[in-house]
C-alpha positions as CSV (number, residue, x, y, z in Angstrom):
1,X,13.8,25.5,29.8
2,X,14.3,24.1,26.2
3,X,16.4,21.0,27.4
4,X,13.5,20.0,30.0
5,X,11.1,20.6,26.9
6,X,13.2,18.7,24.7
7,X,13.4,15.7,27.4
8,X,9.3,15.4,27.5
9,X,8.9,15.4,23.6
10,X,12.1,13.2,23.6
11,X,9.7,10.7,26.3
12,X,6.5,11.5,24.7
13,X,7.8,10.2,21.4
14,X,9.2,7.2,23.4
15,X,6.0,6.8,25.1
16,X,3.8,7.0,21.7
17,X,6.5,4.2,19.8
18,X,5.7,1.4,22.8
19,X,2.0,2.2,22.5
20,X,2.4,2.0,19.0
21,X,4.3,-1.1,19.1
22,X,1.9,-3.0,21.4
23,X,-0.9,-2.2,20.0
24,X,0.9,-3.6,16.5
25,X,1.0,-6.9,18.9
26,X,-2.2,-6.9,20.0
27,X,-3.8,-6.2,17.0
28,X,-1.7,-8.2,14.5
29,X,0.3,-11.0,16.2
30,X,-2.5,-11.8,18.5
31,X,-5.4,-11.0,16.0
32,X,-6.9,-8.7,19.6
33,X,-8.2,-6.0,17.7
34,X,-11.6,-6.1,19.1
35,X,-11.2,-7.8,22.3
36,X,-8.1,-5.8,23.6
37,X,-9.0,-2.3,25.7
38,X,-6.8,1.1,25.8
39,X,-5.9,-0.5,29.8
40,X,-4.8,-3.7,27.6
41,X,-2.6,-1.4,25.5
42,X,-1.1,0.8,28.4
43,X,-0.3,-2.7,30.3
44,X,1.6,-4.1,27.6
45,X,3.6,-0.5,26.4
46,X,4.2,0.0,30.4
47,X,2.9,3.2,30.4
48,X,-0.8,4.4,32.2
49,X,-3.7,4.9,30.7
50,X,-3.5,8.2,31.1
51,X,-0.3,8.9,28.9
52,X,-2.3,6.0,25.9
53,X,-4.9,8.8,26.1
54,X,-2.2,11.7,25.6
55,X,-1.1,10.3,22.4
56,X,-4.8,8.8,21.0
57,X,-8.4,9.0,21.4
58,X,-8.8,5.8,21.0
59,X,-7.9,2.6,18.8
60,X,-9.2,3.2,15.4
61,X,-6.7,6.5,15.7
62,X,-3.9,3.8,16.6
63,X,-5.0,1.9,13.7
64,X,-4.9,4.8,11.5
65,X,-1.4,5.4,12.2
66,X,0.0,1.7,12.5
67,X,-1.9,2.2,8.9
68,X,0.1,5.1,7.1
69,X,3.4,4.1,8.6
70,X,2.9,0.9,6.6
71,X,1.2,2.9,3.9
72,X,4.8,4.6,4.2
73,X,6.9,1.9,4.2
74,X,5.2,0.7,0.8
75,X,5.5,3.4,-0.9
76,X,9.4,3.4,0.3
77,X,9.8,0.1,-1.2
78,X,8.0,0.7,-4.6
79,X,10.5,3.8,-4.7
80,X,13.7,2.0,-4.1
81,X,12.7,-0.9,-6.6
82,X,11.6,1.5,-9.0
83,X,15.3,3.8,-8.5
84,X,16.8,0.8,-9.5
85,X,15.4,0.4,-13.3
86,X,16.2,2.6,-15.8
87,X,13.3,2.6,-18.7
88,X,9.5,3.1,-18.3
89,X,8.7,-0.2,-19.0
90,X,11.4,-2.0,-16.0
91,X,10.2,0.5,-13.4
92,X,6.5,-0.4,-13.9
93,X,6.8,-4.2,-13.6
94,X,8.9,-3.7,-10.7
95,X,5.9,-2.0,-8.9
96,X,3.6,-5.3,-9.8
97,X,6.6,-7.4,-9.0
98,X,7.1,-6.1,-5.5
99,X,2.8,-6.6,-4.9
100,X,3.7,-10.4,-5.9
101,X,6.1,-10.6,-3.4
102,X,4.5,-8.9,-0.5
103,X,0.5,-9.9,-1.2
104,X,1.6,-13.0,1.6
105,X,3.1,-10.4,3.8
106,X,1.3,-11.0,7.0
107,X,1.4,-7.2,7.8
108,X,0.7,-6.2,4.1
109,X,-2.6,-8.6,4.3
110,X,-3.5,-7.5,8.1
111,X,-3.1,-3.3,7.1
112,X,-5.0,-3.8,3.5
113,X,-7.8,-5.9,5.0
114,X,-8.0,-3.9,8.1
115,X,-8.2,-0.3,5.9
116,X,-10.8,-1.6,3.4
117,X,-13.3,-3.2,6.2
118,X,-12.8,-0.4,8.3
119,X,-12.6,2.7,6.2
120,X,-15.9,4.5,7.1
121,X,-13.9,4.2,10.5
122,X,-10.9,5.5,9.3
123,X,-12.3,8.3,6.9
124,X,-13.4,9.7,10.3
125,X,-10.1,10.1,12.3
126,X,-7.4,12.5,11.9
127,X,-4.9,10.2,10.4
128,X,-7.0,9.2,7.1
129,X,-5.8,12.4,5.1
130,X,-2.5,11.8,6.0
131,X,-2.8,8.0,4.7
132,X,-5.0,9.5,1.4
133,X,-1.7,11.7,0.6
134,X,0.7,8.1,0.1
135,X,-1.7,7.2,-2.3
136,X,-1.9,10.2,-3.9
137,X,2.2,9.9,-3.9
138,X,2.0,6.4,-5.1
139,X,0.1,8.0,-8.0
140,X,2.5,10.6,-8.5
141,X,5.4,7.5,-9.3
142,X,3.3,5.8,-11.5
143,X,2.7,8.9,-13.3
144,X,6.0,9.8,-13.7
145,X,6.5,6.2,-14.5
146,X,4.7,6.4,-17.8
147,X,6.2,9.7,-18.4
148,X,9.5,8.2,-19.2
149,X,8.0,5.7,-20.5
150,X,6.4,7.5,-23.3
151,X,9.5,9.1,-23.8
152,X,11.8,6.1,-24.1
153,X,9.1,4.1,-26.1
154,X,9.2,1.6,-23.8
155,X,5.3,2.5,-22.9
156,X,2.6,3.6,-25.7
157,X,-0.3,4.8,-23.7
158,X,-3.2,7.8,-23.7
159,X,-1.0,11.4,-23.4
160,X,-3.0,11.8,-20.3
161,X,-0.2,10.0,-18.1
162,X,-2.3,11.1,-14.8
163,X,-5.7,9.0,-16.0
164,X,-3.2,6.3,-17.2
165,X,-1.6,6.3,-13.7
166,X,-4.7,6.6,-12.2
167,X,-6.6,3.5,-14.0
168,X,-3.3,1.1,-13.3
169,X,-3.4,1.5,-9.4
170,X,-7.1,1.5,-9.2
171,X,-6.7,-1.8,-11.2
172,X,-4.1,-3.1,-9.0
173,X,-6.3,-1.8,-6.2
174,X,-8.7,-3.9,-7.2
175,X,-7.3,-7.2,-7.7
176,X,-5.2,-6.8,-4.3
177,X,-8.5,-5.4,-2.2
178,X,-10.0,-8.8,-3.5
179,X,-6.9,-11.2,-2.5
180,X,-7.1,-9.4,0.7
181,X,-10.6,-9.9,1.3
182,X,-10.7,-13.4,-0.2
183,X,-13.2,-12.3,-2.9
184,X,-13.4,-13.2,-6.2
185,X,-14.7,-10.8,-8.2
186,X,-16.1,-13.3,-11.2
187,X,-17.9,-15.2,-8.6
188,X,-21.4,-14.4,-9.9
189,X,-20.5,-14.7,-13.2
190,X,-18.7,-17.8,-13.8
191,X,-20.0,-21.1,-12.5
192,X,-16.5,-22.0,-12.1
193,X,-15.1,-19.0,-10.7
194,X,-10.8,-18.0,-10.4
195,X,-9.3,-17.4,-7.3
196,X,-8.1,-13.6,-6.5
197,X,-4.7,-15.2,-6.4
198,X,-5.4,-16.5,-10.1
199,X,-6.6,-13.3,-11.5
200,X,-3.8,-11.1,-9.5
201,X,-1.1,-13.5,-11.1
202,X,-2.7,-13.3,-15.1
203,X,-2.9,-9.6,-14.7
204,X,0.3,-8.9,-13.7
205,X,1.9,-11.5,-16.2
206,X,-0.5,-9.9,-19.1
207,X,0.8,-6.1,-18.1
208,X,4.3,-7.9,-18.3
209,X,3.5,-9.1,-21.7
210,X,2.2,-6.1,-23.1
211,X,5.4,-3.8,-22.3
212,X,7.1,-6.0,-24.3
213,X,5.7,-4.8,-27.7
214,X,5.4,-1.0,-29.3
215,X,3.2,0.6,-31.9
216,X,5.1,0.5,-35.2
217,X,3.5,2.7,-38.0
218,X,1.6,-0.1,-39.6
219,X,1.3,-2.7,-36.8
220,X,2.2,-3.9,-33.5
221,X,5.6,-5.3,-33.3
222,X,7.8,-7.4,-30.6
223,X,10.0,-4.6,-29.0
224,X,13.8,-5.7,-30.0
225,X,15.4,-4.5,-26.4
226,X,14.8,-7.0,-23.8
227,X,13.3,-6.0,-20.1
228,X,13.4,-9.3,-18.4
């Protein structure tokens, strides 16, 4: 009895990766997203429509989790770059140096563009807490982040490491939610305005700047130990 139910999870699960998988195609590669039906889906995972239905309601839940497993993946990334730095200071400009090297990742740009126009969508399916908790643990890093960074001096910031945290990723949110989007957020400000991919850049290479000094007694001073 337990073999036979471990065989149908085992081809369930099967079942849900090829209808997870196509509709990664149809949506992404093929830019289908709207066009493409659940009998579109089922065709091209070679399974019925019947077992699409079995795994999802429908295709925003497919989005949802195409969404959090690269919501996952992310965060798996920022944690291996970051376990490879040893101060406060290295581990946070390796987070903003990973977004400048994956903000031209076609499935970085399709995921963050697809979350942010389509969140009132998402925020009603099943998966959306699920993709709320890897931010919340993206968070959590950062928080530590500056932690060890106010312990090794290599960081001088509020004592409230959770706001701190908090204030950098909305920040990075920000200018990444406007690259994705191709916005620019000065647009109705500046008769000239800078691109996204301008801004994103300065930001990132001010932040950079800025861990290089600490708060000496009497003034700012240019931190002696290198983090290049």
């Amino acid at each position: 009895m337990d073999s036979r139910e471990s065989r149908s999870e085992r081809k369930k699960k099967e079942a849900r990766e090829r209808i997870l998988k196509a509709a990664e195609q149809l949506f992404m590669i093929e830019g289908n997203y709207e066009k493409c039906t659940i009998r579109d889906i089922a065709q091209r995972s070679d399974v019925s429509v019947g077992a699409v239905y079995l795994c999802f309601k429908n295709k925003i839940e497919m989005l949802a989790e195409l969404v959090y497993l690269h919501s996952r993946r992310i965060r798996e990334q920022l944690q291996a770059v970051v376990g490879q730095k040893k101060t406060g200071a290295e581990k946070l400009i390796a987070i903003l140096d990973l977004f400048l090297t994956i903000r031209d990742d076609p499935q970085f740009k399709f995921y963050g563009r697809f979350s942010m126009e389509r969140y009132t969508d998402l925020a009603n399916s099943r998966v959306i807490n699920v993709i709320q908790s890897e931010y919340i643990k993206i968070v959590d890093m950062v928080e530590e982040i500056f932690r060890i960074g106010n312990q090794d001096k290599t960081i001088i910031t509020t004592d409230d490491c959770r706001l701190a945290a908090t204030v950098f990723i909305q920040m990075t949110h920000s200018f990444v939610r406007d690259l994705l989007l191709d916005l620019s957020p000065t647009s109705f400000l500046l008769p000239q305005p800078y691109s996204s991919d301008a801004l994103i850049t300065a930001f990132i290479t001010l932040v950079r700047e800025a861990l290089c000094v600490k708060k000496d007694e009497s003034a700012w001073i240019i931190h002696q130990k290198s983090i290049d």
